[in-house]
Every structure is written in structure tokens, then in C-alpha cells.
C-alpha positions, 0 to 999 in steps of 0.5 A, a space after each residue: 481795409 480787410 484783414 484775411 480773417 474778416 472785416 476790420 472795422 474801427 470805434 466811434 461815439 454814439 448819438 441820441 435822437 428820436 425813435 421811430 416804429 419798428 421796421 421802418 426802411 428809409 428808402 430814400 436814404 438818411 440826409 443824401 442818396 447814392 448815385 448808381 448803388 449797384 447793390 449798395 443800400 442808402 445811408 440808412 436804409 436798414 436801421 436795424 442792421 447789425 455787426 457783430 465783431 468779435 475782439 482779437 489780439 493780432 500782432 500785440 494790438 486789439 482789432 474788431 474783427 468781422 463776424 457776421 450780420 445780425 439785426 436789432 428787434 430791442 435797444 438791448 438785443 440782437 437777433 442773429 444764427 447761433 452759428 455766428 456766435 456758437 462758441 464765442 465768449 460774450 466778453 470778446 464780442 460786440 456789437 455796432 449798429 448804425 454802421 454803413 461805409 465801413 472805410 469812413 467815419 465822415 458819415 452824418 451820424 456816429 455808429 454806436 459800440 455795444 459790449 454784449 452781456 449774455 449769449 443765448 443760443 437755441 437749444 435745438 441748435 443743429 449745425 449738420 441741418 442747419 435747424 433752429 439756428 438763431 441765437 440773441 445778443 443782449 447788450 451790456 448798454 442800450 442802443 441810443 434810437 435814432 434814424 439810423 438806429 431802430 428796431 425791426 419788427 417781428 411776425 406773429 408766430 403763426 404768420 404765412 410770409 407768402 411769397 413776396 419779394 423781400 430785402 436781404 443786407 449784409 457785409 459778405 463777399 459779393 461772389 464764392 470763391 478767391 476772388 470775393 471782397 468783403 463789402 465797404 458799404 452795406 449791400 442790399 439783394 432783392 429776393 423772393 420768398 420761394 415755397 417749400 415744395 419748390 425749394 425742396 425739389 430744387 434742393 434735392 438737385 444739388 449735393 445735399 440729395 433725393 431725400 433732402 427734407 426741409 426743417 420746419 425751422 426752415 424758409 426758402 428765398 432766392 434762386 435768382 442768377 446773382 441775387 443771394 448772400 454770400 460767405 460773411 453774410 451769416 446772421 444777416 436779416 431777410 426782411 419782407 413788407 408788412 401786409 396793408 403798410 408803406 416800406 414798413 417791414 418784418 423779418 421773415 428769416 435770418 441768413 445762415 451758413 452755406 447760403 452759396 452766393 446766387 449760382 445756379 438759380 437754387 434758393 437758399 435756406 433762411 431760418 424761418 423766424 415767426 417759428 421763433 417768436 415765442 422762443 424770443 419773447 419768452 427770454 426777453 419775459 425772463 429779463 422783464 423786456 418790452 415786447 413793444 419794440 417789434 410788435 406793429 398794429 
């Protein structure tokens, strides 16, 4: 059920189970497969998906709205765009990972609750341009790692993504527009890491103008017919496959606002997150975190 505002989303108990290395997708799912997906992801595929829900009084009841996606890269911190939480008070908003059928509670693992503590968005932040935007969560209480629970890894600073094709994941509407619904069960899309000469030619096309000039805070993926994140789906990871590994992955950006919903084949914009690797690790410095959890060898 949907409420007009977001997505609704209901409370369960947590679970502890062993960990695994970050950025590991369970491409076969955890304990059963879908049948004809259609876009849906398995149970478990992406463990370090997060929803980011924010606490409202409707109607004399407290509901967890839907505001948008984000990813786990320690027990105790998210990653998603400054633009979901900018003016969100830490104390109404919180966390659920291990999430999948949001309809359900039957799933083989309980989701885990996590009230967020501190907000700290990017200082760079640019709302017109969409630069740096990228924010943490960190967690009043750590996640609990388990199959369906765990980290995703980082890129070095200086890492090249290339141009591989990589995964997005997300809760947003599957098209523009009225007609669009939220989706019940973790959506997946395929997408290719576009470079930035082409990206940019093809951006110059569209409203935003011949002088259009892409952020260095900033990656392209995308541009193929009806294979982009869509309204709902802000904060969300796009995650590539780590160089010489087996469905071991990295996240390579972060979905922002007005990432349209794959028309016209024009690639989206992403922030580019190894441009963020110091930026994370210096705050997690400051709280005396491990920088174990999203490092790979």
C-alpha cells in the first residue's frame, strides 16, 4: 500500500548472522529465486541496499514514509545524495536495510530498524547543479551483518570506472509521470557507464543547453530505452563489478534528482563517488571508524 506522499513501509526485529566481504551480490538470491523477475531483483541480491524513511504524524498516527534509497558501506553509516536528507531532522528519520517485498513480512530474514544519530551532508552541495551531492547517515545502533545485510565497497579515490555496465537498485517509480507506482519489490536495471564527452554532447540536446558543462562531481550512466531510475529512486547505489573478482562490486555513483525515467536514450547523471572517497573516510576518521568494511584487496 502506498501512501500519495511515499512509500509506507511497516516495523520488524532485527537478526544476527555471519558477515561476508563487502560488495558481495548474491546473484542467485538468498534461500529461493524469482521466477520471471521482470526487473525485480532476488531476495538478497543487493545487501547493501538502504531505505531511508523519514517519521510522520498522519492523520494522529505515526507512519515511516519513503524517501528515498541509499547504501550501507559501514554497520553504522549510510551513503546517499544530500538532496534526500537536506533539511531532514536526524531524529525523524531512520533507516531499514535488509528490506526486499515491502508488502510482506514473511520474507526468510527480518529487516533491521536503524534511528539515524548525525546527518552530514557535503559542504559543496549545490542543488541548481546537482554538484557533490552526497550526504552520510550515521546510525544510532549498528546493523547486525548477515546475508542480507552487508557493506559495499568503495573505489579508490583515483580509480577510472571505465565503461562497464553496471547495476542500479531502487524503490522508485517504474515510469514518469501519473501513471508511475512506487515498487513493491526491489527493482534492478542494467546500465552502462557512459564517458563524459558523449554524455555531455547528448546533455547539451535536452533543456539543460549548449553550454552545459559537466561537474567533476559528476558520472554518466544510462541512455538506453527504458533502463534508468526513475522519481523515488534518489540516493540509490549504482554499483559496477570490481576489476579480476566474480559478482564482487564497487559503487561507482549515487542517484540523484531529475535522473528522468530512461526516455529518449539520454544518459543520467550520478555522483561520481571515488571523487568522495576522502571526504568519507575523513569523517569516519573523526569518529574513530574502520575503513575496513569498504576496502577490498
Amino acid at each position: 500500500m502506498f501512501l500519495n506522499i511515499g512509500l509506507v513501509l511497516g516495523l520488524c526485529l532485527a537478526m544476527t548472522s555471519a558477515t561476508q566481504k563487502c560488495g558481495e551480490r548474491n546473484v542467485d538470491g538468498v534461500g529461493f529465486r524469482v521466477v520471471d523477475p521482470q526487473g525485480e531483483s532476488e531476495y538478497g541480491e543487493f545487501p547493501w541496499m538502504a531505505v531511508i524513511l523519514s517519521k510522520e504524524n498522519l492523520a494522529g498516527s505515526v507512519f515511516n514514509v519513503y524517501q528515498c534509497g541509499g547504501s550501507l558501506i559501514h554497520p553504522s553509516v549510510v551513503l546517499t545524495a544530500a538532496s534526500c536528507v537536506q533539511n531532514k531532522a536526524a531524529a525523524k528519520t531512520l533507516v531499514r536495510l535488509g528490506e526486499w517485498d515491502t508488502q510482506t513480512r514473511d520474507e526468510i530474514y527480518p529487516h533491521q530498524d536503524r534511528q539515524v544519530h548525525e546527518t552530514v551532508i557535503h559542504s559543496g552541495f549545490n542543488k541548481t547543479t546537482q554538484a557533490n551531492n552526497v550526504a552520510l547517515l550515521f546510525l544510532e545502533k549498528p546493523a547486525e551483518l548477515m546475508e542480507t545485510v552487508d557493506t559495499i565497497c568503495l573505489p579508490p579515490m583515483d580509480q577510472h570506472i571505465g565503461t562497464p555496465r553496471c547495476f542500479a537498485s531502487g524503490y522508485g517509480m517504474d515510469v514518469a509521470g501519473a501513471n508511475g507506482r512506487y515498487q513493491v519489490i526491489l527493482k534492478k536495471i542494467e546500465v552502462p557507464i557512459v564517458p563524459s564527452e558523449k554524455c555531455q554532447k547528448a546533455l547539451r540536446t535536452t533543456s539543460l543547453g549548449q553550454e552545459f558543462v559537466i561537474h567533476s562531481s559528476l558520472i554518466c550512466a544510462g541512455g538506453e530505452e527504458g533502463r534508468n531510475m526513475c522519481k523515488g529512486d534518489t540516493g540509490s547505489p549504482l554499483v559496477c563489478p570490481i576489476p579480476g573478482t566474480v559478482n564482487r562490486y564497487y559503487q561507482a555513483g549515487i542517484v540523484m534528482d531529475g535522473s528522468g525515467c530512461g526516455e529518449n536514450r539520454i544518459p543520467v547523471l550520478y555522483a561520481n563517488v571515488p571523487k568522495f572517497r576522502e571526504w568519507i573516510e575523513g569523517h569516519l576518521t573523526q569518529r574513530n571508524m574502520s575503513h575496513s568494511y569498504f576496502n577490498y584487496s
